[in-house]
C-alpha positions as CSV (number, residue, x, y, z in Angstrom):
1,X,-12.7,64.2,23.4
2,X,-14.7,67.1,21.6
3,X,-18.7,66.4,21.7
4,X,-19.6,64.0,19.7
5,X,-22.5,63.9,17.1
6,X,-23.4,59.9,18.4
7,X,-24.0,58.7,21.6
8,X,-24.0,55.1,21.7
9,X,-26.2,53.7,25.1
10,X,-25.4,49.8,26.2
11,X,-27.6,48.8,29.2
12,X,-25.7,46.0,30.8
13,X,-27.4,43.4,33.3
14,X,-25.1,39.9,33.5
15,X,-24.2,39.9,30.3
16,X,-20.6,39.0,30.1
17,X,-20.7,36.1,27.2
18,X,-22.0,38.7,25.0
19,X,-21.0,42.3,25.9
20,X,-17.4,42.1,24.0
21,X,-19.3,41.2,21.0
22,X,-21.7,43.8,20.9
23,X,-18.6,46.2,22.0
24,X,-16.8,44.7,18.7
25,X,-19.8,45.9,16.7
26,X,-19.5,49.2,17.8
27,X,-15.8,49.3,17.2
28,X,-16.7,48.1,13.6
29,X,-18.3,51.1,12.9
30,X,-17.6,53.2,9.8
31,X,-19.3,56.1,11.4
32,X,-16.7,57.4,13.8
33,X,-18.2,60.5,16.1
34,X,-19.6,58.8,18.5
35,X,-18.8,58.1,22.1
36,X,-20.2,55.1,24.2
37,X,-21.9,55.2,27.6
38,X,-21.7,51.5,29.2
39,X,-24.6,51.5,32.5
40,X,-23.6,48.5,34.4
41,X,-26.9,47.7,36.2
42,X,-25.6,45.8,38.9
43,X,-24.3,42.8,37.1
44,X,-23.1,40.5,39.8
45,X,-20.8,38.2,36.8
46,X,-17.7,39.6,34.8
47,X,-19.9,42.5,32.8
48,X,-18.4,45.1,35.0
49,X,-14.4,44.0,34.5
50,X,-15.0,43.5,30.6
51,X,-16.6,47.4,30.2
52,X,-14.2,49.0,32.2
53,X,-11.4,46.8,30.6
54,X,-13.2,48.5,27.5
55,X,-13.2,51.5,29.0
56,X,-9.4,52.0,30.1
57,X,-8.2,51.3,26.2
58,X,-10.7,53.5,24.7
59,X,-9.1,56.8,25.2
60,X,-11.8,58.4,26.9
61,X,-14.3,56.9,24.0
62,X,-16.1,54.7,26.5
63,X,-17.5,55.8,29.7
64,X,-18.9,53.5,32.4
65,X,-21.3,54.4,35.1
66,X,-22.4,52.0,38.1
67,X,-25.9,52.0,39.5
68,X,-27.9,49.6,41.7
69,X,-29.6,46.8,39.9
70,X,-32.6,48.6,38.7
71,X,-34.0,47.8,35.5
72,X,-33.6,48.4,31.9
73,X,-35.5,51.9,31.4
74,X,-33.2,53.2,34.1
75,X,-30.4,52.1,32.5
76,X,-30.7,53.9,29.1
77,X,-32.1,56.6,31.5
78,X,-28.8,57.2,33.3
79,X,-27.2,56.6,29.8
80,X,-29.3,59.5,28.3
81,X,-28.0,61.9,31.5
82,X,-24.8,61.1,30.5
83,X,-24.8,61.3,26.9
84,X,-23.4,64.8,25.0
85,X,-24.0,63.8,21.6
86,X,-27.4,65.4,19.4
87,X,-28.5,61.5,18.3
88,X,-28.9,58.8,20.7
89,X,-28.2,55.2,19.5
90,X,-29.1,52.3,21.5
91,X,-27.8,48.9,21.3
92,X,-28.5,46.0,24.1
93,X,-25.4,44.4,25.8
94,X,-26.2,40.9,23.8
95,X,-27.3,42.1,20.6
96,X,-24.7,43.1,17.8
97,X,-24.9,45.8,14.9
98,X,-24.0,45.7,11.2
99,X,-20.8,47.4,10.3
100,X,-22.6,50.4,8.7
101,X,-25.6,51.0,11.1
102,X,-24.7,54.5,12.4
103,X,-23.6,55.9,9.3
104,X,-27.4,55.1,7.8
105,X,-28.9,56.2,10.2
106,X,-26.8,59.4,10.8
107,X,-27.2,60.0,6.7
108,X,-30.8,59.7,7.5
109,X,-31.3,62.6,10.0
110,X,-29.3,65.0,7.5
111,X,-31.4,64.3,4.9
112,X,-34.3,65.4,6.9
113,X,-33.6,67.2,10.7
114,X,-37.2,66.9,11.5
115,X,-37.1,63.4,11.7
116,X,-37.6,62.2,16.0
117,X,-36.3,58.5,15.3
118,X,-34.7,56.5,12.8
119,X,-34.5,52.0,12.9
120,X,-34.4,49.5,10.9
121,X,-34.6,45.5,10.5
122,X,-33.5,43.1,12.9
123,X,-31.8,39.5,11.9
124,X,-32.6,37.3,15.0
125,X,-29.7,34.7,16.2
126,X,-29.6,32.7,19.2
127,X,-27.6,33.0,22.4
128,X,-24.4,30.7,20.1
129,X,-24.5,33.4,17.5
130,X,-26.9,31.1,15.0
131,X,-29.3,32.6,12.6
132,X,-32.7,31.6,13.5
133,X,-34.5,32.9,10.1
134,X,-34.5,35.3,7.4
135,X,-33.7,39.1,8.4
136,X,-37.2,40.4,10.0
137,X,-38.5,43.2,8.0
138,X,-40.9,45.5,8.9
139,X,-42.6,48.4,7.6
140,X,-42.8,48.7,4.3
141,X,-46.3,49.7,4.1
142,X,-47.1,51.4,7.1
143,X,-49.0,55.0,6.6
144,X,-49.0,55.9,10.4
145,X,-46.2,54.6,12.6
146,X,-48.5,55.7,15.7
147,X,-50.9,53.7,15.3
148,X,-48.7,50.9,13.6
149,X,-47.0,50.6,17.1
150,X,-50.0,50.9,19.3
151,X,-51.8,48.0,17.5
152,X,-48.4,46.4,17.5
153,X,-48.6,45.8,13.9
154,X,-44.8,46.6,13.2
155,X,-42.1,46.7,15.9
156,X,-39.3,49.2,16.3
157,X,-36.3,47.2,17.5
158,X,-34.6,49.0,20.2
159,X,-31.4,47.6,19.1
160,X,-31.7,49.2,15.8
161,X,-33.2,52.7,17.2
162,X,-31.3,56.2,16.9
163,X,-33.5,59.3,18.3
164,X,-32.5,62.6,17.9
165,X,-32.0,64.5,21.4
166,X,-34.2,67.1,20.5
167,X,-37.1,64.3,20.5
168,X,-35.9,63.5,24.3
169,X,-36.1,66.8,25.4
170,X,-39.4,67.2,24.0
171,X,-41.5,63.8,25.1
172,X,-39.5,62.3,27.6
173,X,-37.1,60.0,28.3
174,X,-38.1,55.9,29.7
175,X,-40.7,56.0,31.6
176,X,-39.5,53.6,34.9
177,X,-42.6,52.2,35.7
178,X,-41.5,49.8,33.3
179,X,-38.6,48.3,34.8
180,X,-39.0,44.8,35.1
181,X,-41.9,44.3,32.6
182,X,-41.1,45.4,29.0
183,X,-42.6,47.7,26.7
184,X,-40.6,50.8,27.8
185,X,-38.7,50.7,24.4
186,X,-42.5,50.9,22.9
187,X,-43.9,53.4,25.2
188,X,-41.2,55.8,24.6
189,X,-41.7,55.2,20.7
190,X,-45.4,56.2,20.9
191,X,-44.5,59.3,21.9
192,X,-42.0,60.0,19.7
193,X,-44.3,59.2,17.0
194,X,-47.1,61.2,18.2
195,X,-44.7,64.2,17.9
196,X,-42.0,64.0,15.4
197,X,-41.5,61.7,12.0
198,X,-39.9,58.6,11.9
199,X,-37.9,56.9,9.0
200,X,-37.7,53.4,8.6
201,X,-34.5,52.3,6.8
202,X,-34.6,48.9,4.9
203,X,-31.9,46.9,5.9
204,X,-30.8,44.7,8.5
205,X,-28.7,46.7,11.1
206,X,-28.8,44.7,13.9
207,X,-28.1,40.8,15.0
208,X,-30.7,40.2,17.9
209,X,-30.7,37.1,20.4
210,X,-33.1,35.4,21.5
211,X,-32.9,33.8,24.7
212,X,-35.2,31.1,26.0
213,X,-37.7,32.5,28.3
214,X,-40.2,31.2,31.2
215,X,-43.6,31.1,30.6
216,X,-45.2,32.1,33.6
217,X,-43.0,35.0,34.2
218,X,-43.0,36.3,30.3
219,X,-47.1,36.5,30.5
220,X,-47.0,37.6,33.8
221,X,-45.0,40.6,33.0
222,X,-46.8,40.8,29.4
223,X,-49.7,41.6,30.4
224,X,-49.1,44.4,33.2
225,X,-46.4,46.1,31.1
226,X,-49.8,46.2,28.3
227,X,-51.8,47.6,31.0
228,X,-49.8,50.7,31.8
229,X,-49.6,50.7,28.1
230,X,-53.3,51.2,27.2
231,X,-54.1,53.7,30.8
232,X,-51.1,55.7,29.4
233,X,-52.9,55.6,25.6
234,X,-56.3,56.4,26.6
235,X,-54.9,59.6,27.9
236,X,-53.7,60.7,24.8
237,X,-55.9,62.3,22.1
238,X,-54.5,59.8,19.2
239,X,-54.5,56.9,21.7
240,X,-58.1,57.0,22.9
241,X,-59.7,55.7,19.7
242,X,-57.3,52.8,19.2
243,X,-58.0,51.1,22.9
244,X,-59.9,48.8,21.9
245,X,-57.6,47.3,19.1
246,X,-54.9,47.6,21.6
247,X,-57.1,45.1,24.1
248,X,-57.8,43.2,21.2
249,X,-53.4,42.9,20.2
250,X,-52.9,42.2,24.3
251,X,-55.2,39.3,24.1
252,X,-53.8,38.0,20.4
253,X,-50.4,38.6,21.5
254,X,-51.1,36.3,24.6
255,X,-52.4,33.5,22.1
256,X,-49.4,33.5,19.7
257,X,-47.2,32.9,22.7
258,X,-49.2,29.8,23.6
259,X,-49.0,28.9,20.3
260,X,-45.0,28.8,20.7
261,X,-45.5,26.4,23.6
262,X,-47.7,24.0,22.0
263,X,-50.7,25.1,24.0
264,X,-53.3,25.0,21.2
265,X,-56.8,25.3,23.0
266,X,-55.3,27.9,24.6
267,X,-54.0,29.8,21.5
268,X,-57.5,29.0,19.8
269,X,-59.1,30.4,22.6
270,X,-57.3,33.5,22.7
271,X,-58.0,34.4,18.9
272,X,-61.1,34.2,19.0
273,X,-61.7,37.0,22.1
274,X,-59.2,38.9,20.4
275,X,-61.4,39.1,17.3
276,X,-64.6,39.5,19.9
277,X,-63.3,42.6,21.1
278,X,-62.2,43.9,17.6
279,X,-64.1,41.4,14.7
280,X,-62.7,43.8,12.1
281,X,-59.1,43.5,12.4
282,X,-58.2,41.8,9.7
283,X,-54.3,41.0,11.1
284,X,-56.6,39.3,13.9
285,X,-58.6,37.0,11.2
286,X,-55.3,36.4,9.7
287,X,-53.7,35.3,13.6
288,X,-56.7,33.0,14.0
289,X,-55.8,31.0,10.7
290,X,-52.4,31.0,11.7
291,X,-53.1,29.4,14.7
292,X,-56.1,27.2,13.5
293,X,-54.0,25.7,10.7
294,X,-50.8,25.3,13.1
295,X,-53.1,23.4,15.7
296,X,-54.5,21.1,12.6
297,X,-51.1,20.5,11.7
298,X,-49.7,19.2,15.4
299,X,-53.0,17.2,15.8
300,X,-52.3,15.3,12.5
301,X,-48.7,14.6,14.0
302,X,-49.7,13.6,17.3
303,X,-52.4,11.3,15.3
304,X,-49.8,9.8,13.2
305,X,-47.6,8.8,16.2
306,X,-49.9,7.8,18.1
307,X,-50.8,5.2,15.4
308,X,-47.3,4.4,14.9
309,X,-46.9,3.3,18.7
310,X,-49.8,1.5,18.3
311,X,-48.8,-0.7,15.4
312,X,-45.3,-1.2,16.9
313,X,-47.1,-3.3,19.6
């Protein structure tokens, strides 16, 4: 197979109810110079049969390389050794992309070779294939993706990513300490940003699942993947100023996810230090009503059923 102009990257960790899916979406392509760089990451379930199953009727299209379970970040990493092709597109093993994904974003670096990553919307479904709410857009008026992904006020979707190699060579690939936590997707992003342009294409390219999560171990690992997230920002000339608002996100960030699990003092509580440690942040003012009218909301419930039990006496 001559180089291609695509490499496609698909981490893989356990994820055998979804990986011939997601390997169907790239199939679906209508961009068709690409190749595809499965990196089993020591699944232990059927992951490793379906890619090299993949693999063997591909005619040398898909490669698959075995490592040691070792994380995400060194996942893509070993994917990014591997890959020959000038763009680098990224796609998680239980996500899925629209049939015309690579071609907008390949159209996109043409238009403009200076550009260090191209992404797009997400539409989230859960782990049956269900859409769980309108396509997620992001973006639309954001004058500084830097600081727009510091301060978390817009996410990149890794699933919808495509960076140009030239912006690897230049800032880096993953960095590993990651592995385990989150947030390597966003580190690596910040970097790309603080370097090269980055285009944000309006459309939904990718079908992200959502899987249900633990709560101890998700802010666990929240919070120390954040950490290494601010130390690595206030080392960097554009980071510095915009610690604090990154302190301020961490501890927002942390109430919104109470807020998910019905934990309402909690989620109060954590708005209001947010806004403490940055009072003029106005996404932080906007949170705090979020979460203030949510909370009135579920107390007025819990009031009315409460009152309902008590007349059924």
């Amino acid at each position: 197979m001559e180089r291609p102009r695509v490499s496609v990257i698909v981490p893989v960790f356990n994820r055998d109810a979804w990986l011939g899916e997601a390997l169907d979406s790239i199939a679906a392509q209508t961009y068709e110079d690409y190749e595809v760089i499965i990196v089993d990451d020591g699944s232990t379930d059927r992951s490793r049969e379906i890619a090299l199953d993949r693999s063997r009727k591909s005619r040398g299209r898909i490669r698959v390389i075995a490592i040691g379970n070792s994380g995400v970040a060194t996942a893509r990493n070993t994917g990014l050794s591997e890959a020959r092709g000038l763009y680098f597109a990224f796609l998680d093993s239980d996500d899925a992309w629209l049939p015309d994904h690579l071609e907008r974003a390949v159209a996109a670096f043409e238009h403009d070779p200076d550009l260090g990553l191209v992404h797009a919307n997400i539409e989230r479904i859960d782990t049956r294939g269900r859409s769980l709410d309108v396509p997620v857009r992001h973006w639309q008026a954001v004058s500084d993706p830097f600081e727009a992904i510091a301060l978390r006020h817009e996410h990149v979707a890794c699933s919808t990513a495509v960076v140009a190699r030239e912006a690897i060579e230049v800032v880096g690939k993953f960095d590993e300490r990651f592995n385990g936590l989150g947030c390597e997707d966003r580190d690596l992003w910040l970097r790309i940003a603080d370097r090269f342009r980055i285009r944000y294409l309006d459309h939904v390219a990718t079908r992200y699942r959502v899987h249900p999560t633990s709560l101890s171990a998700d802010l666990a690992r929240m919070h120390q993947a954040r950490r290494l997230l601010i130390e690595k920002l206030g080392r960097s000339d554009r980071g510095r100023d915009l610690v604090a608002g990154m302190e301020a996100m961490i501890e927002s960030d942390l109430g919104l996810e109470y807020l998910m699990r019905r934990k309402h003092r909690d989620a109060i509580r954590q708005q209001w230090l947010a806004i403490r440690l940055d009072p003029t942040a106005r996404l932080l003012w906007k949170r705090l009503a979020r979460v203030l009218f949510t909370s009135c909301l579920h107390g007025l419930s819990a009031g009315r059923a409460s009152l309902s039990m008590r007349g059924a006496r």
